[in-house]
N, C-alpha and C positions, 0 to 999 in steps of 0.2 A: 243578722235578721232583725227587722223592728217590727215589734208587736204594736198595734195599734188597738185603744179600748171604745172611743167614740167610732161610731159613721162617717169616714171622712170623703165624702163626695164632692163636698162645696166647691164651688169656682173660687172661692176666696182663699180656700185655701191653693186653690193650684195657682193663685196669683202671688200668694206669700213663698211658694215654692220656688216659684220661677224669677224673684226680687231677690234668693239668697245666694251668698257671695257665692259656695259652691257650685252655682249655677251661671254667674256673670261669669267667673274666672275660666270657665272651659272656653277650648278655641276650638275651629273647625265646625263644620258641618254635620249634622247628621247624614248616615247612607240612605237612611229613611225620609222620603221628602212624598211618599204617596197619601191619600187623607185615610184616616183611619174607619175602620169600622163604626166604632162606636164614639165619633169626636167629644161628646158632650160628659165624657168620662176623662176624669183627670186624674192624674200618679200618686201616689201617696209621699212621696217625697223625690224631691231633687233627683236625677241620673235614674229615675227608676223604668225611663224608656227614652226611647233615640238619642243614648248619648252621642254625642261628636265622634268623627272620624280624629285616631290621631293626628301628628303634623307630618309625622313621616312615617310611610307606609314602605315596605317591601314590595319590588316588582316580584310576580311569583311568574312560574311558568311550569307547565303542567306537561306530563307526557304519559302515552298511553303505554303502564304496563304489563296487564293483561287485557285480551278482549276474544268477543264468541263464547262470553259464559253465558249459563242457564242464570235464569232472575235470582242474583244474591240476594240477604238479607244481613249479612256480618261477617267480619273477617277477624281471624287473629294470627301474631306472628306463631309458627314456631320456634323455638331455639336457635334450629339451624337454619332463619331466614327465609323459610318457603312460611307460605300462608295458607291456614285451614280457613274454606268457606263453609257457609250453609248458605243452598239455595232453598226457596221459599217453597217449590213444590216438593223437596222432602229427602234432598240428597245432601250430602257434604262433598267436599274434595280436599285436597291438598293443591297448590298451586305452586308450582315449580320456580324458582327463580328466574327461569328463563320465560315464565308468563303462563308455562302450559298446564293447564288441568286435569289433573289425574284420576281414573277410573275414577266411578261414585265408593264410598266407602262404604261396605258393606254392614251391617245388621243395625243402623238408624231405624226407630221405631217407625210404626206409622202416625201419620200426620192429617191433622183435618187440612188442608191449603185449600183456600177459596175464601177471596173477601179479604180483609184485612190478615188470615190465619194463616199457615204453614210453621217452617222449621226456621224458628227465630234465632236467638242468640248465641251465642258459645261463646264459653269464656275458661282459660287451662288452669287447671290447678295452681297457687304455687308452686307445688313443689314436681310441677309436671315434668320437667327433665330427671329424675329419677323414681317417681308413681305413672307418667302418661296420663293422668286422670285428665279428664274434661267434664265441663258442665254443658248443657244447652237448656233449651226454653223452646217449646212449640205448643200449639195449638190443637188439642188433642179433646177424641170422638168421644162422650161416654154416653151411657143408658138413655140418661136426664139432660142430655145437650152436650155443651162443651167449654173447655177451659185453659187458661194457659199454664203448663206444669213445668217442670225442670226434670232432666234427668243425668245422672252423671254415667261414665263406661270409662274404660280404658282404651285407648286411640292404641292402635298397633298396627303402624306402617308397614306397606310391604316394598319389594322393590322394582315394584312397575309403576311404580308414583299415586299406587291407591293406599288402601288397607282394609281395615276391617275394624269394629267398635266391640271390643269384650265387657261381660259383666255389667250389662244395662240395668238399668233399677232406678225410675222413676221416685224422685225422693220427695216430692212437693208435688200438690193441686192445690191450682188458686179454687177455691170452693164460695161459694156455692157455681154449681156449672149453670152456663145458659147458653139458650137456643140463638144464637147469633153469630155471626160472622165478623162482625169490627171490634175494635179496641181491645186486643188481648196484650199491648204492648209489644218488647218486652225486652228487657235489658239486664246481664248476670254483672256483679261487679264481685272481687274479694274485695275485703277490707284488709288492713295491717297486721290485725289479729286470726286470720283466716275464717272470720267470716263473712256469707257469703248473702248480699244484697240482690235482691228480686223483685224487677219493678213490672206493675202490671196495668191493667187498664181498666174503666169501670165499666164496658161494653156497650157503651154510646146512647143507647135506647133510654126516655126517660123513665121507664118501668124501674131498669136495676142501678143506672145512674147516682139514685140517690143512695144506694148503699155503700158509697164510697163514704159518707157520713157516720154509718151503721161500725161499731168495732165488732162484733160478727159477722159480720162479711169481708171477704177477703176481693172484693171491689174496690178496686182504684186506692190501693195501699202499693205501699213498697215493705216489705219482708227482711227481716233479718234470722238466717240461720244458720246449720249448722253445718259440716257436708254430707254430714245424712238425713238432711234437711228438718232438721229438730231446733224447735225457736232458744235459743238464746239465754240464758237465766237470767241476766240481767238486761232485758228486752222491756218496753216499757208497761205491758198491760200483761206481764206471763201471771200475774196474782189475781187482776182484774175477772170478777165473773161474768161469762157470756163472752168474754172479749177470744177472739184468736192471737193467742199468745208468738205468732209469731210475726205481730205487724207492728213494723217502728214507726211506721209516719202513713198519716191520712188523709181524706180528702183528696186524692187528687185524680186528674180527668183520664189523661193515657201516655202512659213514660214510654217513649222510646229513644231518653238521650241518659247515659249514664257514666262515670268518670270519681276516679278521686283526684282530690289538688294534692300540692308538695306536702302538704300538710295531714293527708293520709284519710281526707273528710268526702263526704258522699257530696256530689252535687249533681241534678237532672234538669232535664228541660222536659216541660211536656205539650201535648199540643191543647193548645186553648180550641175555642169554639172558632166563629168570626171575629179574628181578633183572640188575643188573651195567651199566648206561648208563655210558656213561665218558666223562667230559670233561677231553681229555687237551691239551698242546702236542707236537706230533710233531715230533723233533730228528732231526739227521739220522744216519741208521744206526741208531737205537735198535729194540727190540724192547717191543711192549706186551702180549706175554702169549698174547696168543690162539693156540688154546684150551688151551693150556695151563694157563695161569694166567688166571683172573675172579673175579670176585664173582659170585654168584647160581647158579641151577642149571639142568638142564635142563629143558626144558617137561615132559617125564618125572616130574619131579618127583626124577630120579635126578643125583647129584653130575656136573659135565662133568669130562673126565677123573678125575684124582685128587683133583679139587674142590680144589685148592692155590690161596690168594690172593695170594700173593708168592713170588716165587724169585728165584735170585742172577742175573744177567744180564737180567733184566726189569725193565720199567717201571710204578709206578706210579701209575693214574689221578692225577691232580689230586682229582678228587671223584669218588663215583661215587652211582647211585638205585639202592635196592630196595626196595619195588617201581620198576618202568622207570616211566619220562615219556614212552617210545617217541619218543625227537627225531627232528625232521625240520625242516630249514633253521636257521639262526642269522645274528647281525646284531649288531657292537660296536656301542653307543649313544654317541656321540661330539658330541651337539645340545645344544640347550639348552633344547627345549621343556619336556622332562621330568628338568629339571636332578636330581631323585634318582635318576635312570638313567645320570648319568655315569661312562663307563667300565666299565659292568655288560656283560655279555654276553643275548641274547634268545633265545631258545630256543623252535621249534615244539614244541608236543608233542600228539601223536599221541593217545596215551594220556591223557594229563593232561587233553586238551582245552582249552587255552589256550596263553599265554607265560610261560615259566619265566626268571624273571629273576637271575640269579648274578650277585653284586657280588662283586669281587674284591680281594683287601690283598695288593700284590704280585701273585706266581704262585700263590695260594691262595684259598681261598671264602671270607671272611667270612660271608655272608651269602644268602639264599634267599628268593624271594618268589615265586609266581604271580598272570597274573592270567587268571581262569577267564573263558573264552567259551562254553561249552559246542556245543565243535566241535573237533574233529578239527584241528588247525594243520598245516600241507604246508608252508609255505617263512613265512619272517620278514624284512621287508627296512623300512630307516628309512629315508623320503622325505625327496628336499630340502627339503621345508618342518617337518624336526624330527619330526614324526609316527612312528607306527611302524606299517607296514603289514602283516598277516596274512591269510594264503591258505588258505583253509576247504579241508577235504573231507570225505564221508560216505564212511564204513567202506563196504569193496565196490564204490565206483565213486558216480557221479551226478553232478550238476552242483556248483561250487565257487562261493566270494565272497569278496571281498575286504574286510578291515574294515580301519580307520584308526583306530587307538585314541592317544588323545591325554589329558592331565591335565584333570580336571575342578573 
């Protein structure tokens, strides 16, 4: 990550960027060749957007292996190879190896779904081949509005390819609730010590926006707890007063890409405005800007705040896209089927309509590749057999698919 302490917006300086050796010495093309949203904004340093396509890329080829689902949202393996969904209007399944979708699993809470909202993430315990525990993430109704929570249950399959969810219990509200429909996020990761990372969104509107700034508000943070969703003792603000002790990293707009590297460390993508996707490592206590500071501009077409891309006590992106990839799900490639994907990060995209693939030198880009499906990507996940699995959906709703894309 480099902190930066002046305003570094100058052209002079994106001219001293673009003169340094790590910048002549890359080869290839960027994939990015459309103009940017916001051209008059320049990087903060070298590789920090459209790096180069590597030299040698992987033919990939992709096949369809489920389809006729209801609109997913996430998928994860289980153990033995079949794959648990959440669809977005408020069901889960189990998905068969052979592709087929088994009954809705029975007692999944109720869900607000509408707008960007329903039944988000899932993600298995550790130790879930002998607890069954699961975690998920939806968008749920209260008094005073609404919010993204978590809740964990026991998963007990039956043998007609459904099951049922025991011992529900809602362990986290992102607080304060609001009366809105977008940006609830949301994405569960474990960490290597078992715990359990919750990213969320600042609910889009410039009313509550800015409380992604605010350390009481549980707006546009990402969350470190416990699995009974209790923050952390060594969390960065659990001493801090007024602060919610359970948020590790702040400022930011609306995560819905989430992943560790080989290295056991948290990294997200989130969606910028016009322009400004940010693919960041969230440290703990740091601040990433929002909205204060971005790249890109408003759908207005009007600068977000001061339109500032760096300031002194803020963080910046790793990389960032202008025009957006609109990410959604991520996935470190750690296999060996697609040995030119070692150690790349995979990236849904929304926008892009396919998997946006970042190779990494260190904690920086080297490198940019996609590989176009022409669909809409919801969640990205690498199966035990090496492959790299993608969860379709059509803009608006409709039914989703599952593709398996492998080197050809």
């Amino acid at each position: 990550m480099k902190r930066l302490s002046p305003l570094l917006t100058a052209p002079a300086l994106f001219a001293t960027l673009l003169s340094s050796p790590l910048q002549a010495e890359t080869s290839g093309q960027p994939v990015e060749t459309r103009r940017p949203n916001a051209p008059e904004q320049r990087p903060a340093f070298a590789g920090q957007t459209r790096a180069p396509q590597p030299a040698q890329m992987p033919k990939i080829a992709h096949a369809v292996v489920a389809e006729g689902l209801p609109h997913l949202w996430a998928m994860e393996f289980l153990p033995d190879g079949r794959m648990l969904v959440t669809a977005k209007q408020g069901a889960m399944h189990i998905i068969s190896e052979e592709g087929g979708a088994g009954p809705a699993i029975a007692g999944v809470p109720d869900v607000l779904s509408g707008g960007q909202g329903g039944l988000l993430d899932v993600a298995l315990a550790p130790d879930f081949s002998t607890s069954g525990m699961i975690f998920f993430s939806f968008s749920e109704e209260r008094e005073d509005g609404n919010g993204t929570s978590v809740a964990s249950a026991r998963l007990v399959p039956d043998e007609n390819g459904g099951g049922k969810l025991e011992n529900v219990d809602v362990i986290f509200r992102q607080m304060p609730s609001y009366d809105g429909n977008k940006h609830f996020g949301s994405r569960l990761v474990f960490g290597p010590n078992d715990e359990l990372y919750v990213t969320v969104g600042e609910r889009s509107d410039p009313e509550p926006r800015v409380q992604a700034q605010d350390l009481g508000s549980g707006l546009g943070k990402v969350f470190r707890i416990d699995r009974s969703g209790k923050a952390l003792p060594d969390n960065p603000f659990v001493n801090r007063g007024g602060a919610q002790p359970e948020i590790w990293s702040y400022g930011h707009r609306n995560l819905q890409s989430a992943t560790l590297d080989g290295q056991g460390r948290l990294w997200t993508v989130e969606h910028g405005p016009r322009g400004g996707d940010e693919l960041n490592r969230p440290e703990a206590g740091r601040n990433y800007g929002w909205p204060e500071v971005t790249y890109g501009i408003d759908y207005s077409g009007a600068p977000i705040g001061e339109g500032i891309t760096a300031m002194r006590e803020t963080e910046q992106p790793v990389y960032y896209w202008d025009p957006v990839i609109a990410p959604s799900g991520m996935a470190y490639y750690d296999a060996d089927l697609i040995p030119e994907w070692k150690g790349a990060f995979l990236i849904g995209g929304l926008v892009a309509q396919g998997v946006v693939v970042v190779h990494m030198d260190g904690d920086k880009v080297a490198y940019e590749e996609r590989v176009p499906l022409q669909a809409r990507i919801r969640d990205v996940k690498v199966g035990p057999d090496g492959a790299v699995y993608a969860v379709t959906e059509r803009r608006g709703g409709g039914g989703s698919t599952i593709l398996r894309l492998t080197k050809s």
